[in-house]
N, C-alpha and C positions, 0 to 999 in steps of 0.2 A: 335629598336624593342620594343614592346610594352610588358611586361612580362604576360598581358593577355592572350597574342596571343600565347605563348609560351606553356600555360595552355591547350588552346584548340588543339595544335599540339603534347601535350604527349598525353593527352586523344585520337587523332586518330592512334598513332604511336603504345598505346598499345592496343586499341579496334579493330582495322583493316577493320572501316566502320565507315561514318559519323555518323549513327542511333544510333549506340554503343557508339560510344563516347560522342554524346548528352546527350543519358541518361546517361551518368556518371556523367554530371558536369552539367546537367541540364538545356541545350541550344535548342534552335531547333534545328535543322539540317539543313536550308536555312544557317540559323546565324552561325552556325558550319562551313559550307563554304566558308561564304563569308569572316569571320575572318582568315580561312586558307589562301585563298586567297592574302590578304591583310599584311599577315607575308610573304607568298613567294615573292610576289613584292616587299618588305622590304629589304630583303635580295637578291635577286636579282636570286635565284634561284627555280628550281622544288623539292619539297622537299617529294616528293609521288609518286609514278606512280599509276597511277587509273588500275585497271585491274578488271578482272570481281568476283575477288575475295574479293574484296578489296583492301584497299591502301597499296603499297608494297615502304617501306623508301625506298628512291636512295643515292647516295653516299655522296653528302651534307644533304641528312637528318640525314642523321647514326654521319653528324659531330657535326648537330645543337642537335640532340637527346642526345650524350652524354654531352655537356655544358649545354642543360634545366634542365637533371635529376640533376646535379649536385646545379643548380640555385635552382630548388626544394627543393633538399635536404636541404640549408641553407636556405628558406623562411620557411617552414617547423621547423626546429631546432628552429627556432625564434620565432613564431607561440607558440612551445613547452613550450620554456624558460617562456616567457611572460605567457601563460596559467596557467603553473605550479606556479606563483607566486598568482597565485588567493585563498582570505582567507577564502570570505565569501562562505557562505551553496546559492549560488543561481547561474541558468547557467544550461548547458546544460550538463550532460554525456554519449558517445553514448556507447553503449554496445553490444560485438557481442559473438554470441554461437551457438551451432547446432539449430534447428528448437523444437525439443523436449525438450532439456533441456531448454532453453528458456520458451518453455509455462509451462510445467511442472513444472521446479525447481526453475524455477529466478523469474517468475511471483507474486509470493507469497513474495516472499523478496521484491522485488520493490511496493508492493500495500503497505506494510506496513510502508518505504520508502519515499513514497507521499505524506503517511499520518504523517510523521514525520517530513517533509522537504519538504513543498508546494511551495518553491521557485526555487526547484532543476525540472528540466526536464531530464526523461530518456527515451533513445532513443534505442532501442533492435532493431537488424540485426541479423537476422539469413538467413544468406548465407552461400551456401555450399562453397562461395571462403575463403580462408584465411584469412581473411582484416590485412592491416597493421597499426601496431600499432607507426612504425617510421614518415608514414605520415599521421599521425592523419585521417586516415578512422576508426577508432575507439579508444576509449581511457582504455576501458577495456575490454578483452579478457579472454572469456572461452573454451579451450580448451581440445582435450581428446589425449594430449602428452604432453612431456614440450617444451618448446620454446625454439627453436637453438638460436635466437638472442641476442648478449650480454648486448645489451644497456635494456633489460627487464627483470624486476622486475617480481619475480618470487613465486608461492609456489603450494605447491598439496592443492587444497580444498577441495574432498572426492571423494569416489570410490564408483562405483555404480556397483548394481550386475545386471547380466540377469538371465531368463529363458528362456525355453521355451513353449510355451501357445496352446490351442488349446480349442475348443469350449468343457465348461462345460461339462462332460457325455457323451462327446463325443469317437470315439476309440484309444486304444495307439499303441503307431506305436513301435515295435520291435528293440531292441537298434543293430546297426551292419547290419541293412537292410534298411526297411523303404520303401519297396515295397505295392503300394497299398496307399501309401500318397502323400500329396497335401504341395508342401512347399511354403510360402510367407517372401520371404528374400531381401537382398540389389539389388541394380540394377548392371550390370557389370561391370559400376564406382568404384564400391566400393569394388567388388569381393576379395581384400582381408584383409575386413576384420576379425577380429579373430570368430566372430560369423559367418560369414559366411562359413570359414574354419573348426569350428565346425559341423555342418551341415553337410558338404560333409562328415564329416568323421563317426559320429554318424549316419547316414541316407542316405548311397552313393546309393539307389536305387530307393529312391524319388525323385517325380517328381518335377518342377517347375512349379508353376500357375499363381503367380504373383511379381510382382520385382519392388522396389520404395527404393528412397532414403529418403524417410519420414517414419519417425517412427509410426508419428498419421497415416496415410495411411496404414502400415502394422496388424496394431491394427485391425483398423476399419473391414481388408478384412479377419484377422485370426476369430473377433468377428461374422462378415456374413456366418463364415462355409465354407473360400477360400482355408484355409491349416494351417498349424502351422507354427509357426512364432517364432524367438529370439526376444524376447523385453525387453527393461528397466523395469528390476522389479513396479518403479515407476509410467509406463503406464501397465502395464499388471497385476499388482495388484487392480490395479483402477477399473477393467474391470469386472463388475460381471458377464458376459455371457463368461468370459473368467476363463481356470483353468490352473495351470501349471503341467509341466510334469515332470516328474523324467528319465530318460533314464540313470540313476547310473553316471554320473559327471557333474556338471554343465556348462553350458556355461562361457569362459571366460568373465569376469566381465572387466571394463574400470576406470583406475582411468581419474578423473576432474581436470585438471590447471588453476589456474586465473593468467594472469599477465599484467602488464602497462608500461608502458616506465617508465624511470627513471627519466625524465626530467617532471613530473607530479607528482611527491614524496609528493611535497605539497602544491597540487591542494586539496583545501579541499573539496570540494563536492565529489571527485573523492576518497578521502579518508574515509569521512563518508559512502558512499554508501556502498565501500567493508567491511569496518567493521560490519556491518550492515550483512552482506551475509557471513563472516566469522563464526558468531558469529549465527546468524541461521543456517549455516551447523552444527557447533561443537555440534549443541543441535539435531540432528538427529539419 
């Protein structure tokens, strides 16, 4: 077996369609095939069943699937070890966070960054998936809880507060009703969140108007006069057609986590960068 081939069989085993798994690792989707192909004839069995849903593992896949993940895992760990022994300031670090903290808060840390360390490339994802930081889909993570994982390196980098926003001189909506309003809040992926749980409770007779998992998107439609909106102090202060609202308690605020594997401790690029963004929060 080819351990290429094994690559492109977790990519369809966890995407559940050739298209899917292409974009993941970056293949066509003819070449996605034809590689599959060419591992089942390897091994001598069906390792898929094509169905109109996508490809559903059969009972030898579930066998090859659990010895690839396994095979990953030590190329991966290796990948890690090796990485992590890296001194110099040059190389790539990919970095993942929500879509808003990202432009908003990290943007500004990385430009000055760039200009401090023109050898370093960084690479910013903001996906609302998870990414993992065991198999190097990212090397540093921002996230808005702490990390269950053991093997990562951990700390709170800062709390960020909300409001709630609504067009400048516009009207206030009644705390405990909220009848006659226009609300623009997360989409029902995200329903519980704590601001969104807010919301129902301060305003259970407002309506819904709009619903987005993007933060700059909720801005933008509470700035057009769509409804009022929970935003990051940090976008909603920014916002001069925007004012905030008092309805006597604030919105629950979110703290920020950065953390990295452990097997990256002393990647130094990976370590100037956070220091760097450390050390810009603490000055906030």
């Amino acid at each position: 077996m080819d351990w290429s081939d094994l690559r492109i069989f977790l990519a369809i085993a966890r995407e559940g369609t050739l298209g899917a798994a292409a974009r993941r690792v970056g293949q066509t989707q003819p070449t996605m095939g034809r590689r599959l192909r060419a591992l089942e004839e390897s091994v001598g069995h069906a390792l898929f069943q094509r169905t109109s849903d996508g490809f559903v593992l059969t009972d030898e896949g579930s066998a090859v699937l659990r010895h690839a993940e396994r095979m990953e895992e030590e190329a991966i760990a290796l990948e890690r070890e090796l990485a992590g022994q890296g001194g110099g300031l040059e190389g790539v670090v990919r970095v993942s966070s929500s879509d808003w903290f990202g432009t908003h808060m990290l943007t500004p840390v990385f430009a000055a960054f760039a200009r401090s360390h023109p050898g370093v490339t960084v690479e910013l994802l903001t996906e609302a998936r998870l990414l993992s930081l065991a198999r190097r889909e990212a090397d540093l993570a921002f996230r808005i809880r702490p990390f269950q994982e053991p093997e990562v390196v951990q700390r709170k980098l800062t709390r960020i507060d909300y409001a709630l926003y609504g067009v400048a001189g516009g009207p206030l909506p009644r705390t405990g009703d909220g009848r006659g309003c226009t609300l623009v809040t997360m989409d029902t992926g995200f329903g519980t969140m704590p601001d969104v749980a807010w919301l129902k409770r301060m305003l259970p007779e407002a309506r819904i108007g709009f619903r987005s998992n993007n933060r700059d998107a909720q801005a933008r439609m509470c700035a057009a006069g769509a409804g009022l909106a929970v935003l990051p102090r940090p976008i909603g202060d920014s916002l001069e057609e925007l004012a905030a609202i008092d309805l006597g308690e604030p919105p629950p605020g979110r703290d920020v986590w950065v953390g990295y594997h452990r097997d990256l401790r002393r990647l130094a690029r990976l370590r100037a960068l956070l220091d760097m963004t450390i050390d810009r929060f603490a000055g906030r």
